[in-house]
mmCIF file of the N, C-alpha and C atoms, coordinates in Angstrom:
data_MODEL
# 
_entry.id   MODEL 
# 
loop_
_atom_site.group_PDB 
_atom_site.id 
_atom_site.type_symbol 
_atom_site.label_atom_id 
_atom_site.label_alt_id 
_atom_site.label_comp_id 
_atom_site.label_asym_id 
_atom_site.label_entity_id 
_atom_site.label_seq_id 
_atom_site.pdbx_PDB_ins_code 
_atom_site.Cartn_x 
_atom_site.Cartn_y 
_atom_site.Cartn_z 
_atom_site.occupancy 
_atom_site.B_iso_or_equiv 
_atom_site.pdbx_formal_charge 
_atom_site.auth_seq_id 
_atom_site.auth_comp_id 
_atom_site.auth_asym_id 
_atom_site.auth_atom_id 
_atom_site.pdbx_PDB_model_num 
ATOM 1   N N  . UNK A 1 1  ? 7.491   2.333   17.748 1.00 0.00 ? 1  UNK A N  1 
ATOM 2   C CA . UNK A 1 1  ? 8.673   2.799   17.067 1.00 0.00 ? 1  UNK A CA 1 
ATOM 3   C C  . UNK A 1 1  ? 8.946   1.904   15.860 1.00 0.00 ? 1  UNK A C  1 
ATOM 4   N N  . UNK A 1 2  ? 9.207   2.562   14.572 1.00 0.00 ? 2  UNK A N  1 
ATOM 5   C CA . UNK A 1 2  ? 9.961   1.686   13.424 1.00 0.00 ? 2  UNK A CA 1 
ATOM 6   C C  . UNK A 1 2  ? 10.845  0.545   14.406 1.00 0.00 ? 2  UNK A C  1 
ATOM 7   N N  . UNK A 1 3  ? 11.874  0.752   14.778 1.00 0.00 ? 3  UNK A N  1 
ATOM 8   C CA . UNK A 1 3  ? 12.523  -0.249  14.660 1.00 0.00 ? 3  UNK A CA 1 
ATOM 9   C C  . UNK A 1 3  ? 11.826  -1.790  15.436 1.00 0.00 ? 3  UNK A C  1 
ATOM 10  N N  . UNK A 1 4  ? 10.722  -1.604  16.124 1.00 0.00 ? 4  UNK A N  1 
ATOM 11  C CA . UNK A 1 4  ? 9.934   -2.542  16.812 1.00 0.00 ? 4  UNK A CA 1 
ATOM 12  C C  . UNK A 1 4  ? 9.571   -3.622  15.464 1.00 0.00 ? 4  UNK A C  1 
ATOM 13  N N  . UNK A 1 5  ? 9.273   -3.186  14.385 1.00 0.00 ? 5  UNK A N  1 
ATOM 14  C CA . UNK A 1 5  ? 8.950   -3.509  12.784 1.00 0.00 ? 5  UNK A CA 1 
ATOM 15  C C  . UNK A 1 5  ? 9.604   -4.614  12.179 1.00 0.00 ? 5  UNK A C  1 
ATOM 16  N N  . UNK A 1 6  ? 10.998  -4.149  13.336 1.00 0.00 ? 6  UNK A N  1 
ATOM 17  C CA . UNK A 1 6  ? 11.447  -6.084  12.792 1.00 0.00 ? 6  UNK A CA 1 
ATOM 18  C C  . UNK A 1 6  ? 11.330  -7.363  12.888 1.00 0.00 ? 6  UNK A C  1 
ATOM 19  N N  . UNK A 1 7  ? 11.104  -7.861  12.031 1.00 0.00 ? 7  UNK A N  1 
ATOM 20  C CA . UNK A 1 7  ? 10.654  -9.467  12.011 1.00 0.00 ? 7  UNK A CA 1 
ATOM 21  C C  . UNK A 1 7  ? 9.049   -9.272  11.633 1.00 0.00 ? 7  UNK A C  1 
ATOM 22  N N  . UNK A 1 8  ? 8.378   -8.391  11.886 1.00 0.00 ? 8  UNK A N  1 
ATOM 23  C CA . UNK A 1 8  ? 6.815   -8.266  11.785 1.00 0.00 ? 8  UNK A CA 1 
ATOM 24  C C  . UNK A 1 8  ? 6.020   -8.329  10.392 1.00 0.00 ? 8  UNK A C  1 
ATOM 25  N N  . UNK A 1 9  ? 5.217   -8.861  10.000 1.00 0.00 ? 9  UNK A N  1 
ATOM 26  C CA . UNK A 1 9  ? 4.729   -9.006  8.797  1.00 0.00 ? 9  UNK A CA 1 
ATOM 27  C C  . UNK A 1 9  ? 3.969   -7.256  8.664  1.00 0.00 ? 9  UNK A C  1 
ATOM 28  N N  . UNK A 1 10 ? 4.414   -6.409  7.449  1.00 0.00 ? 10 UNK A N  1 
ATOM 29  C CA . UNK A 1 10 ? 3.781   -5.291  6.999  1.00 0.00 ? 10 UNK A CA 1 
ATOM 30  C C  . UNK A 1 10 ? 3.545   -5.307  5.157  1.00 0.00 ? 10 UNK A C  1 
ATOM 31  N N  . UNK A 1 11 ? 2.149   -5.083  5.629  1.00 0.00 ? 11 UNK A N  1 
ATOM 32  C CA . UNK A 1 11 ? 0.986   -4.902  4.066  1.00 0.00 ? 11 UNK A CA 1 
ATOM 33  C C  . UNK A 1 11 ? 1.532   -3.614  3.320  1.00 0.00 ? 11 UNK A C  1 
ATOM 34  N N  . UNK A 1 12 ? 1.493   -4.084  2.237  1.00 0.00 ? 12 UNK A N  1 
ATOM 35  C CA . UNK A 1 12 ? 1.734   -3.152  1.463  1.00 0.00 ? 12 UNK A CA 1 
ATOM 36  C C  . UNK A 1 12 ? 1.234   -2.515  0.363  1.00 0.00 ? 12 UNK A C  1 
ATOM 37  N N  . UNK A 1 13 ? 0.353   -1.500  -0.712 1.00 0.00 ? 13 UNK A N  1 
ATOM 38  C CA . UNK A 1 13 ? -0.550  -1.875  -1.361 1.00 0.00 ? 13 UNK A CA 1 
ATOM 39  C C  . UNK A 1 13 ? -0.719  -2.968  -2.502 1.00 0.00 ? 13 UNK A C  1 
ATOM 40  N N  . UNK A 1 14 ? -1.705  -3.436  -3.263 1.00 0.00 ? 14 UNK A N  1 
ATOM 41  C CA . UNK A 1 14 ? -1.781  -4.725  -3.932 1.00 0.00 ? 14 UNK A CA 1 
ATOM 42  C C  . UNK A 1 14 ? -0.562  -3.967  -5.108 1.00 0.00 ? 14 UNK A C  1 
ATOM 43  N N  . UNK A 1 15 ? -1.125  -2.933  -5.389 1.00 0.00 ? 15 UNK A N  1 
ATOM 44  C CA . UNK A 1 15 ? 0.009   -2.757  -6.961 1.00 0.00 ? 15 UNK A CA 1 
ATOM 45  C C  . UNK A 1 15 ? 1.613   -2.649  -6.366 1.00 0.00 ? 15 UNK A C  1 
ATOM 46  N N  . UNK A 1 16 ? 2.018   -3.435  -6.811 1.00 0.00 ? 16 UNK A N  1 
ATOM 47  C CA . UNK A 1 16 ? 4.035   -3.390  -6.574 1.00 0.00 ? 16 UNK A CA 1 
ATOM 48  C C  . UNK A 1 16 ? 4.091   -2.612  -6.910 1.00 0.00 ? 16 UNK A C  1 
ATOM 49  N N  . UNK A 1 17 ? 5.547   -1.506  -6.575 1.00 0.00 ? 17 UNK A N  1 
ATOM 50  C CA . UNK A 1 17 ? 5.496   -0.479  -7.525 1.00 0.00 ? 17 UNK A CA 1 
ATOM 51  C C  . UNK A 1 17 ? 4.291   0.946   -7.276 1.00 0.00 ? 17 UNK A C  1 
ATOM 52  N N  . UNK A 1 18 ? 3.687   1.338   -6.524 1.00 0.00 ? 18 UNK A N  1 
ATOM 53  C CA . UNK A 1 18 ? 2.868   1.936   -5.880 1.00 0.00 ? 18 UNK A CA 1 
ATOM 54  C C  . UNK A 1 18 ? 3.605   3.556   -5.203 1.00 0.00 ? 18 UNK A C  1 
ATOM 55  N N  . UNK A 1 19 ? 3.904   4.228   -5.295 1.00 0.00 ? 19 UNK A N  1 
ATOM 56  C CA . UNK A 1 19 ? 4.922   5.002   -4.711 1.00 0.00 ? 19 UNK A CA 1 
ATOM 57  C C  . UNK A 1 19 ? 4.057   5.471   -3.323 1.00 0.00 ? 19 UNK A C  1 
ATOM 58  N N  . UNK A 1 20 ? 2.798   5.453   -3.600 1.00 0.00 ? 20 UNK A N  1 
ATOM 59  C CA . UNK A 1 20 ? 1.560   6.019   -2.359 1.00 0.00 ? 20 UNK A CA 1 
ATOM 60  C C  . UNK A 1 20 ? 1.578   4.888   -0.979 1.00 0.00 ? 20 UNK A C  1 
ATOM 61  N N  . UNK A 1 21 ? 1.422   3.449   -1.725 1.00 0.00 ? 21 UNK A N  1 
ATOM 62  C CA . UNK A 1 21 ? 1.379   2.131   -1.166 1.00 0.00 ? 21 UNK A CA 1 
ATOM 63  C C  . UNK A 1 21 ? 2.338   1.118   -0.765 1.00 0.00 ? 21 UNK A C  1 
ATOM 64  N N  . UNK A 1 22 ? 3.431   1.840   -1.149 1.00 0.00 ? 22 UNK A N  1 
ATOM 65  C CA . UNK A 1 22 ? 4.681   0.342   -1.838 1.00 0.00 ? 22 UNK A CA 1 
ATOM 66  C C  . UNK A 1 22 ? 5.668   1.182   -1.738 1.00 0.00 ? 22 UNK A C  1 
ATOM 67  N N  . UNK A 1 23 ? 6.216   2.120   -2.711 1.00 0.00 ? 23 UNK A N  1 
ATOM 68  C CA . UNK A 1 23 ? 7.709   2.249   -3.017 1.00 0.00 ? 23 UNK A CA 1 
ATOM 69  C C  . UNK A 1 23 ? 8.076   3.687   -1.302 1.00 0.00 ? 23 UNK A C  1 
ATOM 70  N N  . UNK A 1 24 ? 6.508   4.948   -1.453 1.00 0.00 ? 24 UNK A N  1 
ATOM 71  C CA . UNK A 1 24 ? 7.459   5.639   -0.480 1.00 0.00 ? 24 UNK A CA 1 
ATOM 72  C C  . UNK A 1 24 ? 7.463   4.860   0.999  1.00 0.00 ? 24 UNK A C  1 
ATOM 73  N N  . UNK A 1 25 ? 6.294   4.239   1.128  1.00 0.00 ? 25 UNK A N  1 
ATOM 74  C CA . UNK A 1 25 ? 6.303   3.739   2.911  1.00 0.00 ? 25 UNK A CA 1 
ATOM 75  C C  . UNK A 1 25 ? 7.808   3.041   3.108  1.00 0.00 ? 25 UNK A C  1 
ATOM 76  N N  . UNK A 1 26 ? 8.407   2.121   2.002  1.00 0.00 ? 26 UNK A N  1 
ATOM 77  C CA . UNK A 1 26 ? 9.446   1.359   2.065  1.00 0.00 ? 26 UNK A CA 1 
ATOM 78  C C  . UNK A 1 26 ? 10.622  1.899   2.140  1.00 0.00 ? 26 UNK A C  1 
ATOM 79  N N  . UNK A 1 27 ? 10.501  3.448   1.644  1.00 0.00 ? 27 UNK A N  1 
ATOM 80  C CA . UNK A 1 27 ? 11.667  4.135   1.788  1.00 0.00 ? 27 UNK A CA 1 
ATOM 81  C C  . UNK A 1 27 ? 11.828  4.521   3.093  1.00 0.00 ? 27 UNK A C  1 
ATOM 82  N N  . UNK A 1 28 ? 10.617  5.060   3.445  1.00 0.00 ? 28 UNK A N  1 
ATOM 83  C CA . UNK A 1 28 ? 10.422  5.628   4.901  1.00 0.00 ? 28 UNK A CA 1 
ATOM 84  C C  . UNK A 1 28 ? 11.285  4.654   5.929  1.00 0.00 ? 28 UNK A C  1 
ATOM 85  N N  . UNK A 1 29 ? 10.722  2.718   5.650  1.00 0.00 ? 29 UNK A N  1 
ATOM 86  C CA . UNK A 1 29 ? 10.889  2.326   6.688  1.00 0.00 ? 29 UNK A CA 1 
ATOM 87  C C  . UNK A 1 29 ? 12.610  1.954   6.550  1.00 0.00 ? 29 UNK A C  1 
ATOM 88  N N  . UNK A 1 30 ? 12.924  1.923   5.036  1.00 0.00 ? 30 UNK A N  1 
ATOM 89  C CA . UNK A 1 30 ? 14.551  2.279   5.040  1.00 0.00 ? 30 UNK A CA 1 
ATOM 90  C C  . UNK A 1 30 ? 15.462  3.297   5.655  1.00 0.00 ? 30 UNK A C  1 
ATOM 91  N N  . UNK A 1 31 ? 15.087  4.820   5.602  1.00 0.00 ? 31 UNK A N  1 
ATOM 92  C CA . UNK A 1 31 ? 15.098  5.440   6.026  1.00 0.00 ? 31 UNK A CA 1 
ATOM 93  C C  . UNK A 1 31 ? 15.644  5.476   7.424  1.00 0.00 ? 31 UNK A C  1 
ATOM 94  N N  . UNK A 1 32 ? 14.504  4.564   8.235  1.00 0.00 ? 32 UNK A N  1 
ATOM 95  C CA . UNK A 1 32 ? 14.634  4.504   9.856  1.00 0.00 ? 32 UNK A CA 1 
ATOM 96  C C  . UNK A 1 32 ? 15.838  3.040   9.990  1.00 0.00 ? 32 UNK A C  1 
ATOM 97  N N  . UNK A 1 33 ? 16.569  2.316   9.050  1.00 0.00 ? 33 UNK A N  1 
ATOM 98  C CA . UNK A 1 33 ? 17.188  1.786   9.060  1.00 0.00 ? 33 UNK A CA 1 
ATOM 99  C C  . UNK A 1 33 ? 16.575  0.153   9.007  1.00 0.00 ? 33 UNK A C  1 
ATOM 100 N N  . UNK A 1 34 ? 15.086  -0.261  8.619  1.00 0.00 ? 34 UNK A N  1 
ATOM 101 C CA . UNK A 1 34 ? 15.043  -1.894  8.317  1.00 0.00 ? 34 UNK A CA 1 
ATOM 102 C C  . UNK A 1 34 ? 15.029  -2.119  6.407  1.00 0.00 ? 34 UNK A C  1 
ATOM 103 N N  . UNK A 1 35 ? 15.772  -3.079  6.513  1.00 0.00 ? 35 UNK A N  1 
ATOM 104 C CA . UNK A 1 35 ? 15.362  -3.852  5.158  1.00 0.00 ? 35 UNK A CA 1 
ATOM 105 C C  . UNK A 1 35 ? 14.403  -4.369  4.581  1.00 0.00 ? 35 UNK A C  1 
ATOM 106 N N  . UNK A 1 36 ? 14.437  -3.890  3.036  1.00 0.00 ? 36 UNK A N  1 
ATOM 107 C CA . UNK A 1 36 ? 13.034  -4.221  2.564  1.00 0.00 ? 36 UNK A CA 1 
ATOM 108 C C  . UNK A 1 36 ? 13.609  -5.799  2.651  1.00 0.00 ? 36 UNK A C  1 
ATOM 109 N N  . UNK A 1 37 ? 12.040  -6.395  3.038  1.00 0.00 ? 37 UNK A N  1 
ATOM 110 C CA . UNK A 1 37 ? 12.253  -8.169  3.088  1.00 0.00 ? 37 UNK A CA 1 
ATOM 111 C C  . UNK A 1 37 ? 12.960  -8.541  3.513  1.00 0.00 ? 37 UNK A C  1 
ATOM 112 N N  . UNK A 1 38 ? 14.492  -8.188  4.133  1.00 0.00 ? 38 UNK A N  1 
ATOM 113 C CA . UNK A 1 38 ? 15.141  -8.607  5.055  1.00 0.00 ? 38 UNK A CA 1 
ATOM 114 C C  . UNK A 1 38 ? 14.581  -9.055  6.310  1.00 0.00 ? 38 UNK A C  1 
ATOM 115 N N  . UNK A 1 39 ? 14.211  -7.857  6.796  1.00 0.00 ? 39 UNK A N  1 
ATOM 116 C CA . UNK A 1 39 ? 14.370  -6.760  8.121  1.00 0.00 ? 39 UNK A CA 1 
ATOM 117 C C  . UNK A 1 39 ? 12.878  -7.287  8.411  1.00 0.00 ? 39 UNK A C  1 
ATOM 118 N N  . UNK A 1 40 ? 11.756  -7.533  7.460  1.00 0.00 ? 40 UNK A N  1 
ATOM 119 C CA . UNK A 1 40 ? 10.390  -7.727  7.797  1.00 0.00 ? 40 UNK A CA 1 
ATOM 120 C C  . UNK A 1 40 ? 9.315   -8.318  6.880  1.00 0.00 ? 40 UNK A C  1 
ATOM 121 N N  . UNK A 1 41 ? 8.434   -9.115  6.645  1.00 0.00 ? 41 UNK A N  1 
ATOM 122 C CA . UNK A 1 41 ? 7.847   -9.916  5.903  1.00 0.00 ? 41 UNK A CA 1 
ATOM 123 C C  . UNK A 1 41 ? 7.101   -8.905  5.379  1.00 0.00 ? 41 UNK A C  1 
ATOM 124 N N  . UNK A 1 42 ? 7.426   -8.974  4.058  1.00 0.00 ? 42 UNK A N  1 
ATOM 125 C CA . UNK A 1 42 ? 6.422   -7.568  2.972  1.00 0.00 ? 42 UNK A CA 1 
ATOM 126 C C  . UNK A 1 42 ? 5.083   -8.686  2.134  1.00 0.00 ? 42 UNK A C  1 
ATOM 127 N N  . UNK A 1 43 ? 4.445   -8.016  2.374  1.00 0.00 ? 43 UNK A N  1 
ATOM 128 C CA . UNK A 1 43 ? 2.983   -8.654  1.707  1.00 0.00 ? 43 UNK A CA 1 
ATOM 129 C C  . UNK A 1 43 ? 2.132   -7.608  0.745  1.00 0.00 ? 43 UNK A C  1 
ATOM 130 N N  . UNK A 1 44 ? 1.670   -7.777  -0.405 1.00 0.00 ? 44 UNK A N  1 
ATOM 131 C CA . UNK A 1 44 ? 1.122   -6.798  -0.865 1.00 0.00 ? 44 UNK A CA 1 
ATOM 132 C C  . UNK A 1 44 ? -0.122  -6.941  -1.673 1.00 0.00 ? 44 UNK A C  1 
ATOM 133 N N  . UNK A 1 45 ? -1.074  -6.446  -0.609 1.00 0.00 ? 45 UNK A N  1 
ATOM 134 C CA . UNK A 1 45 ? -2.701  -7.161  -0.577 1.00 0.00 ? 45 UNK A CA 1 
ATOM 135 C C  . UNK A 1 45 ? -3.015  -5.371  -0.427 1.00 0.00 ? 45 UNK A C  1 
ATOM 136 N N  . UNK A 1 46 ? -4.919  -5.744  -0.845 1.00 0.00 ? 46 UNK A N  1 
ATOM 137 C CA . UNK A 1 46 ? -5.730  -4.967  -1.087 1.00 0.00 ? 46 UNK A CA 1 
ATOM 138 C C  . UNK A 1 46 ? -5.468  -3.900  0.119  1.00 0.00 ? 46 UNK A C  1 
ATOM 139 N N  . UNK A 1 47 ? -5.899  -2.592  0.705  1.00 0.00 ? 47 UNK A N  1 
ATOM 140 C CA . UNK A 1 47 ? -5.760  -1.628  1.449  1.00 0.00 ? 47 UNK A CA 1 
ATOM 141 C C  . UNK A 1 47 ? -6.478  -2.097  2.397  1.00 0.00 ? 47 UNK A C  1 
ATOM 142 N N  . UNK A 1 48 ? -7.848  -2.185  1.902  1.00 0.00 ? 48 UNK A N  1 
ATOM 143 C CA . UNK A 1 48 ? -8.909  -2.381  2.692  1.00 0.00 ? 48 UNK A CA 1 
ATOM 144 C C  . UNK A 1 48 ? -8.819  -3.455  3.679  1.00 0.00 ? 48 UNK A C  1 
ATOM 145 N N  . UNK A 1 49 ? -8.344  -4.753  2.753  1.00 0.00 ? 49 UNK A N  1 
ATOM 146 C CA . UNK A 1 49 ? -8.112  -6.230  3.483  1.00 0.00 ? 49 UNK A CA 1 
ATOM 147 C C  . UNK A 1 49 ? -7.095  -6.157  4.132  1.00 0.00 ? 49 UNK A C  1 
ATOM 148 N N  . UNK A 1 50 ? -5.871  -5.508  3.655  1.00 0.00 ? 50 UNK A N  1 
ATOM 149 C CA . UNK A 1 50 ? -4.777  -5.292  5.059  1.00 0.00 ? 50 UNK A CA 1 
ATOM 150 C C  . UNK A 1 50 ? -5.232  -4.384  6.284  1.00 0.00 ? 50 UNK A C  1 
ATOM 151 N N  . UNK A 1 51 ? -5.875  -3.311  6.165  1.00 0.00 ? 51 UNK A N  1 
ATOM 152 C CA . UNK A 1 51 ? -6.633  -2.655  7.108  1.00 0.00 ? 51 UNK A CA 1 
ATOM 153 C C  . UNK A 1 51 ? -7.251  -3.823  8.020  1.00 0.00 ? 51 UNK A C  1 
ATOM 154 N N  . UNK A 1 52 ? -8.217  -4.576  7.679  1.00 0.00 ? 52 UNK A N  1 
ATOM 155 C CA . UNK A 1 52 ? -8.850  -5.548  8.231  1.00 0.00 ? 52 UNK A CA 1 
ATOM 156 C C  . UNK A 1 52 ? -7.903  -6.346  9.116  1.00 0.00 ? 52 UNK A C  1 
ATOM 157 N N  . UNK A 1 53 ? -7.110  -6.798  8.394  1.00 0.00 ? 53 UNK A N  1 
ATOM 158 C CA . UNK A 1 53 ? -5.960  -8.171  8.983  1.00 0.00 ? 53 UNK A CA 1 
ATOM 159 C C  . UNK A 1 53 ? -5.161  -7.259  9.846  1.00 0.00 ? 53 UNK A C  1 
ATOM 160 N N  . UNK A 1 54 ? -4.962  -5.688  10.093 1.00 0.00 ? 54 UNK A N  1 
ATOM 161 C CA . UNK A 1 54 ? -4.532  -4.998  11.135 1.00 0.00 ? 54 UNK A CA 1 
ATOM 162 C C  . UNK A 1 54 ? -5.380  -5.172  12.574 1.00 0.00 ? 54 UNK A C  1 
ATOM 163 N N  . UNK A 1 55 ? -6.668  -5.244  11.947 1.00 0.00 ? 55 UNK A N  1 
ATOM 164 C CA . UNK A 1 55 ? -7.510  -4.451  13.131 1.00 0.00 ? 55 UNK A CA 1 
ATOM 165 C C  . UNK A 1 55 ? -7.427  -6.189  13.638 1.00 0.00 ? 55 UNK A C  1 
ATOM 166 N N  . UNK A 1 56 ? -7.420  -6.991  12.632 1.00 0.00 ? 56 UNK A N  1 
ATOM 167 C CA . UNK A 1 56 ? -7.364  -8.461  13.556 1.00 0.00 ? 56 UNK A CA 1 
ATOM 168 C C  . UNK A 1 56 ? -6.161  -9.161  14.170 1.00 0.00 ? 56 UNK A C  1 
ATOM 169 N N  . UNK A 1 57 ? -5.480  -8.236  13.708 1.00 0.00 ? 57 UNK A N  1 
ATOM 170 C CA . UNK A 1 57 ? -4.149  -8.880  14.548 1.00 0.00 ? 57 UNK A CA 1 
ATOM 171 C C  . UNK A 1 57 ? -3.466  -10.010 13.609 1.00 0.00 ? 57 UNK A C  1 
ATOM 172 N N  . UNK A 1 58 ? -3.870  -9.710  12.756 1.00 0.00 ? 58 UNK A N  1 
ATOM 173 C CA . UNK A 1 58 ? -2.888  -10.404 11.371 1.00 0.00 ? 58 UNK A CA 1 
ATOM 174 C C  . UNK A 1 58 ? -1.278  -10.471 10.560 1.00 0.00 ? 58 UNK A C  1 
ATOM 175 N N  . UNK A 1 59 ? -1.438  -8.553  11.227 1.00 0.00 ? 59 UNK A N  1 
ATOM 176 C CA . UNK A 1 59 ? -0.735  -7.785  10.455 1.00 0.00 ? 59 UNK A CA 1 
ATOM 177 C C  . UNK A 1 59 ? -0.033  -7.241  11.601 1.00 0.00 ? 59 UNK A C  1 
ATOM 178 N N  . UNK A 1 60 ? 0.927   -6.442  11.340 1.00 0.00 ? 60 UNK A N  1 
ATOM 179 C CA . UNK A 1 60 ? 1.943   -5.622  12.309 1.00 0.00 ? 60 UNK A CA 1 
ATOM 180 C C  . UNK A 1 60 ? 1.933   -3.505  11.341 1.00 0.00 ? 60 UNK A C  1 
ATOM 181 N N  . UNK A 1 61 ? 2.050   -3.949  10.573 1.00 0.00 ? 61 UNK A N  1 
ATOM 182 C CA . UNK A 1 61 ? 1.527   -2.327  9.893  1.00 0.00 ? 61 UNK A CA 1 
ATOM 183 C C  . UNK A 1 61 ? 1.216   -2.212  8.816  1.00 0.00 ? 61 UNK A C  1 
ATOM 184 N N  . UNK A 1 62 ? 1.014   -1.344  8.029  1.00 0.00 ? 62 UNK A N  1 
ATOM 185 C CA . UNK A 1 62 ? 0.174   -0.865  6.957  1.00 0.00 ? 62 UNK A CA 1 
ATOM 186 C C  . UNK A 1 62 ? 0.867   -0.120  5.845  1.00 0.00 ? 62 UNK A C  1 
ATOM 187 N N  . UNK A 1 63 ? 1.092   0.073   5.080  1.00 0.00 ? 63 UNK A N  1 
ATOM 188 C CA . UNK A 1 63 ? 2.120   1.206   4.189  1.00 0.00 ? 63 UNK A CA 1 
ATOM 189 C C  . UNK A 1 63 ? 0.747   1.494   3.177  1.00 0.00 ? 63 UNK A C  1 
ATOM 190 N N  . UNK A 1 64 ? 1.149   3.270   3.618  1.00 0.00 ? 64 UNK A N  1 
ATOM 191 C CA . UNK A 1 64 ? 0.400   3.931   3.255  1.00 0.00 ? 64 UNK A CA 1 
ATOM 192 C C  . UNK A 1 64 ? 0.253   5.144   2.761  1.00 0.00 ? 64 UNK A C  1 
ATOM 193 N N  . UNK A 1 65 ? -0.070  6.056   2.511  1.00 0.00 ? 65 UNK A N  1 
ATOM 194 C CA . UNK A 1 65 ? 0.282   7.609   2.038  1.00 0.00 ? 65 UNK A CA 1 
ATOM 195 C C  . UNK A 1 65 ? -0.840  8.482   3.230  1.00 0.00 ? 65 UNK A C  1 
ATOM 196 N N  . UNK A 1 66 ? -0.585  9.739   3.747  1.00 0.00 ? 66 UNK A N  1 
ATOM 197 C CA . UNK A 1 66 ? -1.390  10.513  4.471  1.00 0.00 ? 66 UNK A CA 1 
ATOM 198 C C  . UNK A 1 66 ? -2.454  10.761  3.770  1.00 0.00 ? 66 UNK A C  1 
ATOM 199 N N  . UNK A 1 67 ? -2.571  10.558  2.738  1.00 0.00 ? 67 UNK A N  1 
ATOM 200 C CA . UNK A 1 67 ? -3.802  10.771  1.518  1.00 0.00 ? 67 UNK A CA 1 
ATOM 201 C C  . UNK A 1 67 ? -4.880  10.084  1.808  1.00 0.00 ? 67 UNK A C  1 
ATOM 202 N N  . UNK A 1 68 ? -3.874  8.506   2.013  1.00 0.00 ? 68 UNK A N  1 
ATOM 203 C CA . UNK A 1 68 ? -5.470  7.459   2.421  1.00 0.00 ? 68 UNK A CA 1 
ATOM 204 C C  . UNK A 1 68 ? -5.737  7.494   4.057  1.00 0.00 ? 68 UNK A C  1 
ATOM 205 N N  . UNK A 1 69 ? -5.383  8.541   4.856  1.00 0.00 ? 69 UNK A N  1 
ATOM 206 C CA . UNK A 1 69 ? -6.141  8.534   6.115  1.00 0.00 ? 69 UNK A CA 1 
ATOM 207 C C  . UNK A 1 69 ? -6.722  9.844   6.309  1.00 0.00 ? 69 UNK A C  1 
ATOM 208 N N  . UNK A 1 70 ? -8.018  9.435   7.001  1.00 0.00 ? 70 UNK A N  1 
ATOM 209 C CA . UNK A 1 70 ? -9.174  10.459  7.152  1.00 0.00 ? 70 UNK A CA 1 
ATOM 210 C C  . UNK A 1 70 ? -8.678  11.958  7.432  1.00 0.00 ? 70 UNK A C  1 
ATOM 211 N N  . UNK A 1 71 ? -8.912  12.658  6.415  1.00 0.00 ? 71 UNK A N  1 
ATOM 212 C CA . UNK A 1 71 ? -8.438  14.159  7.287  1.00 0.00 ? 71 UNK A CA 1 
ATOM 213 C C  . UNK A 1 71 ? -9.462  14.807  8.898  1.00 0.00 ? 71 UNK A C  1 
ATOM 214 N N  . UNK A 1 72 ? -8.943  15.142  9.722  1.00 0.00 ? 72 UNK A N  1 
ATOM 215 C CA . UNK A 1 72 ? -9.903  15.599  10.744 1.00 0.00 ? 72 UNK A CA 1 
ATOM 216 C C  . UNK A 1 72 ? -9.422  17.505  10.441 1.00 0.00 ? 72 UNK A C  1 
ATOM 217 N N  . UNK A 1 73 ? -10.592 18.341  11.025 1.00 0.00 ? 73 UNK A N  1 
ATOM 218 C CA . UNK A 1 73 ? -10.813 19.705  10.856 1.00 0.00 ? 73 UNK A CA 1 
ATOM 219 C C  . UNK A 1 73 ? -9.941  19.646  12.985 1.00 0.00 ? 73 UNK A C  1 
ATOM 220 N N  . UNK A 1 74 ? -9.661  20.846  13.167 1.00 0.00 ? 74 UNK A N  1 
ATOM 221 C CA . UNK A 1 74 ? -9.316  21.351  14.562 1.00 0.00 ? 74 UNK A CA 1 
ATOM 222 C C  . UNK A 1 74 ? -9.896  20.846  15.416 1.00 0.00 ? 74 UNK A C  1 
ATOM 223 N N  . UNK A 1 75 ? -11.164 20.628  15.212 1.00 0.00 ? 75 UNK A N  1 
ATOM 224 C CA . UNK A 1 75 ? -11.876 20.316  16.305 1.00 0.00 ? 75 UNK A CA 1 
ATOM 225 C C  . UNK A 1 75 ? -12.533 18.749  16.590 1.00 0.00 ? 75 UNK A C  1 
ATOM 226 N N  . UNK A 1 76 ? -11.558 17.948  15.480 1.00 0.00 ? 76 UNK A N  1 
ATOM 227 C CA . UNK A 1 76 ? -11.824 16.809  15.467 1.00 0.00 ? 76 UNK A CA 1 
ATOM 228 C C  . UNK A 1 76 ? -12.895 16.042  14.677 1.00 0.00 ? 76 UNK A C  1 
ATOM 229 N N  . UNK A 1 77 ? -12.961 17.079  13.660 1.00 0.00 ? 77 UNK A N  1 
ATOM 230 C CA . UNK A 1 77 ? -14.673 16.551  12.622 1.00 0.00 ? 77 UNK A CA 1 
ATOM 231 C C  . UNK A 1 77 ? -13.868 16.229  11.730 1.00 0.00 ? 77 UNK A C  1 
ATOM 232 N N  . UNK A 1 78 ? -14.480 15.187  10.680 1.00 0.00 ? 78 UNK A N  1 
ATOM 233 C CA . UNK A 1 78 ? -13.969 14.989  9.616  1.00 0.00 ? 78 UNK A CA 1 
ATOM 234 C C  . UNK A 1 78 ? -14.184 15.620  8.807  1.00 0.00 ? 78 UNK A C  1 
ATOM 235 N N  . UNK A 1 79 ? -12.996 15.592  7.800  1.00 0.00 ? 79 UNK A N  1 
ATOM 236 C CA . UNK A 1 79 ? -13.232 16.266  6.376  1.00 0.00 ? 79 UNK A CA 1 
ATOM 237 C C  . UNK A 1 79 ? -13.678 15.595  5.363  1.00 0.00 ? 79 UNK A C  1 
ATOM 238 N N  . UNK A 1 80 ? -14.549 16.468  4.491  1.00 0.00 ? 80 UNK A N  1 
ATOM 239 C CA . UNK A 1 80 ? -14.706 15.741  3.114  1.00 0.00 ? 80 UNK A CA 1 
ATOM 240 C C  . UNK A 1 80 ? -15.917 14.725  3.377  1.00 0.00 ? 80 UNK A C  1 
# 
């Protein structure tokens, strides 16, 4: 759940200002009621390398757009 998000360090993309990477995920997580940088340690590194520092337990989440995750077809194949 968002609100678990607090206190947790979340990546954000390298460009500030990013609306895909940066500005909508931050709204989103406003939205659900945390503060930007208040509420949770904002970092804003490469996609790829925050991906990484997720899968290692670096990171707590990712801000991102549905764009940059894999589309799957019905039956679970990827697209594209």
């Amino acid at each position: 759940m968002v609100k678990d998000l607090k206190g947790k360090k979340i990546a954000f993309g390298s460009s500030a200002g990013s609306t895909s990477t940066h500005l909508g995920p931050a709204q989103a997580l406003a939205d659900q009621g945390l503060k930007y940088s208040d509420d949770y340690q904002s970092l804003h590194i490469d996609r790829n390398v925050a991906i990484q520092a997720l899968i290692d337990g670096d990171l707590d989440a990712v801000g991102m757009s549905f764009d940059h995750l894999p589309q799957r077809s019905a039956d679970g194949e990827r697209k594209g």
